[in-house]
Every structure is written in structure tokens, then in C-alpha cells.
C-alpha positions in Angstrom: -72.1 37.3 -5.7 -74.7 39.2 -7.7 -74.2 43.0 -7.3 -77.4 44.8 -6.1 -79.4 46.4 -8.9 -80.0 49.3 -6.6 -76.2 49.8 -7.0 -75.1 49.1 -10.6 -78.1 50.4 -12.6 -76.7 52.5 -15.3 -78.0 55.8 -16.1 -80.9 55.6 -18.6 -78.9 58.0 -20.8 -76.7 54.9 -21.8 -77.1 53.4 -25.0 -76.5 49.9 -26.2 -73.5 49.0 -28.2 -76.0 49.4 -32.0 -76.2 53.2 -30.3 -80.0 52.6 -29.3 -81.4 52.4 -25.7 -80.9 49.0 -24.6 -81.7 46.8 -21.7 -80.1 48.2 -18.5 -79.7 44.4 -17.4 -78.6 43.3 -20.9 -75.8 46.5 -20.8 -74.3 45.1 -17.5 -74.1 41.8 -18.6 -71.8 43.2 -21.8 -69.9 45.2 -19.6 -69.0 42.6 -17.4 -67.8 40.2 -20.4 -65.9 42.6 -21.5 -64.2 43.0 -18.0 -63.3 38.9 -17.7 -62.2 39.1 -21.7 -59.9 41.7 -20.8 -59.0 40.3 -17.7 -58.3 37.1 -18.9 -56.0 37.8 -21.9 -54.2 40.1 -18.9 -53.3 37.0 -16.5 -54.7 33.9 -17.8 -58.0 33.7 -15.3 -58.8 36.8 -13.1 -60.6 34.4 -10.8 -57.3 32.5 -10.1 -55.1 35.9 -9.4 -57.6 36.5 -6.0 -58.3 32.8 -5.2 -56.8 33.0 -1.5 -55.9 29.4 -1.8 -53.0 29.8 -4.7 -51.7 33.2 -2.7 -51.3 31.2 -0.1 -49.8 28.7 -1.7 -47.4 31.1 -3.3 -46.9 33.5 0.3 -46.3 29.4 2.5 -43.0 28.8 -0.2 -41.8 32.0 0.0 -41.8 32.2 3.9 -40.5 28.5 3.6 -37.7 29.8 1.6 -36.5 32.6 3.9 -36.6 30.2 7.0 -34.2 28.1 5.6 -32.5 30.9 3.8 -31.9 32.2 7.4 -30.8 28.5 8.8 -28.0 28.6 5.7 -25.4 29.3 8.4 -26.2 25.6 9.6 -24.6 24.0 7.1 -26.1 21.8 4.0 -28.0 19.6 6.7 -30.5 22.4 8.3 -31.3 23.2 4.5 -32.1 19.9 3.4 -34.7 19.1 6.3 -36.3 22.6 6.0 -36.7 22.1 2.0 -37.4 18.4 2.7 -40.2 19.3 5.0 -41.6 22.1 2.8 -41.4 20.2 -0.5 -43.3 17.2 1.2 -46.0 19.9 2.0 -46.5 21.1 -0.8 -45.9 18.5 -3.6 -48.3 15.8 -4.2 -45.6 13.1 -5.4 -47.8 10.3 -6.3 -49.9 12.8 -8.6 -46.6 13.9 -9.9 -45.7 10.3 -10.6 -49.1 10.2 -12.4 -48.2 12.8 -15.0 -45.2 11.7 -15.3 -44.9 8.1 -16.1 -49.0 7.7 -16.8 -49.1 4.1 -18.4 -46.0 2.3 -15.9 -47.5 3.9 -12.8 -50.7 2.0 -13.1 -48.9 -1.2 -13.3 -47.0 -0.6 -10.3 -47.6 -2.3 -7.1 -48.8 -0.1 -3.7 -45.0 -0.9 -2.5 -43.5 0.1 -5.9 -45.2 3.6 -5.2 -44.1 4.3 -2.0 -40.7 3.5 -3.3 -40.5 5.7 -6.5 -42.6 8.5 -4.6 -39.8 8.4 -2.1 -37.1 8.6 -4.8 -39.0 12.0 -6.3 -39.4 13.3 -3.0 -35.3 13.5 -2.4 -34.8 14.7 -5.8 -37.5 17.5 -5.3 -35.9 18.2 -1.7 -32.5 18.2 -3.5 -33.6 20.9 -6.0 -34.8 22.4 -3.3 -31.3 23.0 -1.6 -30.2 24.8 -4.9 -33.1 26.9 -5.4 -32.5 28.1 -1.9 -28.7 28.7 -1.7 -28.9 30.9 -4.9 -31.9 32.5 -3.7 -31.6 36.1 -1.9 -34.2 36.5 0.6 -36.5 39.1 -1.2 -40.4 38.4 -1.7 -41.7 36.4 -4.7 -43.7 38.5 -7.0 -46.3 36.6 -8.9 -46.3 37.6 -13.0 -49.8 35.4 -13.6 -51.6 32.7 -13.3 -53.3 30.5 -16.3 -55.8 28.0 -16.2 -54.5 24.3 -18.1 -57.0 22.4 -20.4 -57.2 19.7 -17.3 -58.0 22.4 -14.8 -54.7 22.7 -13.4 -53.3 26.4 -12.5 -50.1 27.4 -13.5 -48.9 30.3 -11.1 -45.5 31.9 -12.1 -43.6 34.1 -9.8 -40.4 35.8 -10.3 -38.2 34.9 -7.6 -34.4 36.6 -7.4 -31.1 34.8 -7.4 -28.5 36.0 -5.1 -26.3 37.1 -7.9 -29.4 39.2 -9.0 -30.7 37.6 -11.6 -34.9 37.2 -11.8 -35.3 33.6 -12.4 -39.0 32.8 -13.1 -40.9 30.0 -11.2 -44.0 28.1 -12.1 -46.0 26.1 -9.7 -48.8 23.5 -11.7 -51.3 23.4 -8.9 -54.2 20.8 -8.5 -57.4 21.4 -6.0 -56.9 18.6 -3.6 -60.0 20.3 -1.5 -61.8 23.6 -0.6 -59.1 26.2 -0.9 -56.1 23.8 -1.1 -53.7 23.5 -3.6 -50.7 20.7 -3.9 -48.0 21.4 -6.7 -47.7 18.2 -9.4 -44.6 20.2 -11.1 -42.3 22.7 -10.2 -41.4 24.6 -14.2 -37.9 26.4 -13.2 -36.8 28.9 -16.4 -38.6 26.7 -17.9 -37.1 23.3 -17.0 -40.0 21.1 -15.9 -39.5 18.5 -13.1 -42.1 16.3 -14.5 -40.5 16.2 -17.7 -37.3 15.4 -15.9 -38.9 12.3 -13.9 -39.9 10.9 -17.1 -36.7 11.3 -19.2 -34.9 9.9 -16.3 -37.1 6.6 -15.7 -37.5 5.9 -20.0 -33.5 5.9 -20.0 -33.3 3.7 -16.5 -35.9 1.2 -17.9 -34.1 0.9 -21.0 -31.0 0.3 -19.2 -32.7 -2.6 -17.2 -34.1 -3.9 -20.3 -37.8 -2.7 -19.4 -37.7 -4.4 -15.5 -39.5 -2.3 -13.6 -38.6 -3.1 -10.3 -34.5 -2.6 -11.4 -35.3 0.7 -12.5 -37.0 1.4 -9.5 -34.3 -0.2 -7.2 -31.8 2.2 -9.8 -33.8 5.3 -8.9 -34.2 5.0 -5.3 -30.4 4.1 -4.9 -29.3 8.1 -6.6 
């Protein structure tokens, strides 16, 4: 929104940055690059730090966690629906797959998808059981947020283990509309579950002698 001039106009005592009176309007307009350059080489993109959308993002997970955190006493069953219901909310799996496996995921067929999506989706919920048990209950505190070359945000948070420990977190977020996010990795101490997909089908597919439908069969059955 542009600030009324009424407001923001400088006193005409100022002087431009060569020391001579400048442009009021052309003084505010520095100032106010000099703010996002500062800004920016502080967290990445000041406008992501305030976009509601990504604090939401961030504030849904942690209030996630602690639910199931407080359904631990359930046993390993109450935990794995809760992180299987908040992992399918938040991840966008076939995106995911996307980055992942770029070239085979075109090839696949609309059933294949569904299939390998599926298999990601338990592995993510999986994941999500272990993040939780070693997790102690106390609210995530976000370190920054940067903006990828592809538009993507990377939020990090520092989240604390239950022996302590500050482990650090990194959602990849994608707009899927007005205000929303969906995470297409989940970067833990800097182990990256994209990165992990991949490795794991290459080495499958090789295995199966490049058959994809094996290596899907292969995933789905872990």
C-alpha cells in the first residue's frame, strides 16, 4: 500500500545522499531500498517473514505436533493416524514426486501415481512418528525464510528434541492458491526428503533392471 505523502514527507532540511537537497519523493524511494536490502540479507525476503499464509503454515504443524505429542500415551497407532492425517494436509506428494524423480514421473501412468504417491505418503507419515516421539512439546521458532530461484519459500524453524537438542526444520513451500502453501520437501538437519525419494527409487530401478512398474510394486510393498 502506498504510504500517504501527508505522512512520510521528510523534513525539507534533508539532504540527498551527494549532500545536496534532493527530491523528497526520490529520498523515500532510497530509503525504502535500503530498508528491503537490509531486510533481505537479514531473512531471505521480508515479505515472506509476514505473509500470514507461511505462519500459518508453520503455527497448523506445530499445533499438529503437540496434539499427537499429547495422544503419545495411545500407543504408536494414535501417532501414526495423527501424523498421517497432518502430513497428507500439508504435503503435496505428487509435486514432491515431481521434484524428485522429474524425467520417470512423466512417463508414469495416472495409476502408477497414485501408487508411488501413496508409497511417499507412508514414508512422510513414518518420519513423522519420529519427528514426534523425540519432539518436546515447546513452540517452533522460525530462524527465516528465503525465497528459491523457482519461487519456492524455504521456511526454517527450530524445533526442540526431547533430550534438548535444537534440531532445525525446513519446510519448501509452493503457492497452491491465495494464501495457501503445501510443503514439496521437508529438509531435517539438513537431510532432504526429496533427495531421499530419489536415491531410493535410482537404486530400486536399478535393482529391477530399469522396470518401472517393479520398482514401484518394490516401493509400495516397504
Amino acid at each position: 500500500m502506498q504510504p500517504r505523502a501527508s505522512l512520510y514527507r521528510p523534513s525539507r532540511r534533508l539532504y540527498s545522499l551527494n549532500g545536496k537537497r534532493g527530491d523528497p519523493d526520490m529520498r523515500i524511494v532510497i530509503a525504502g531500498l535500503l530498508c528491503c536490502m537490509l531486510a533481505s540479507l537479514a531473512i531471505g525476503d521480508a515479505r515472506c517473514e509476514t505473509d500470514p499464509g507461511i505462519r500459518q503454515f508453520v503455527e497448523h504443524w506445530e499445533a499438529a505436533a503437540k496434539a499427537i505429542k499429547s495422544r503419545a500415551s495411545g500407543g504408536d497407532t494414535q501417532i501414526a493416524a495423527g501424523c498421517s492425517e497432518l502430513t497428507g494436509a500439508a504435503f503435496d506428494f505428487d509435486a514432491l514426486l515431481r521434484e524428485s524423480i522429474p524425467g520417470t514421473w512423466t512417463k508414469l501412468k495416472p495409476a502408477q501415481r497414485t501408487t508411488l504417491a501413496a508409497a511417499v505418503a507412508k514414508r512422510a507419515t513414518t518420519d513423522c512418528v519420529d519427528h514426534i516421539q523425540d519432539y518436546d512439546g515447546s513452540p517452533f521458532a522460525i530462524l527465516g525464510v528465503r525465497v528459491a530461484d523457482d519461487g519456492d519459500r524455504l521456511v526454517t524453524a527450530n524445533v526442540r528434541s526431547a533430550g534438548g537438542r535444537n534440531v532445525h526444520v525446513t519446510w519448501r513451500l509452493r503457492a497452491a492458491d491465495l494464501g495457501h502453501w503445501t510443503a514439496v520437501d521437508l529438509i531435517v538437519e539438513g537431510r532432504s526428503m526429496t533427495a531421499r525419494i530419489r536415491s531410493e527409487f535410482n537404486q530400486i530401478l536399478t535393482i529391477r533392471n530399469g522396470n518401472l512398474t517393479a520398482t514401484i510394486d518394490t516401493m509400495a510393498r516397504r
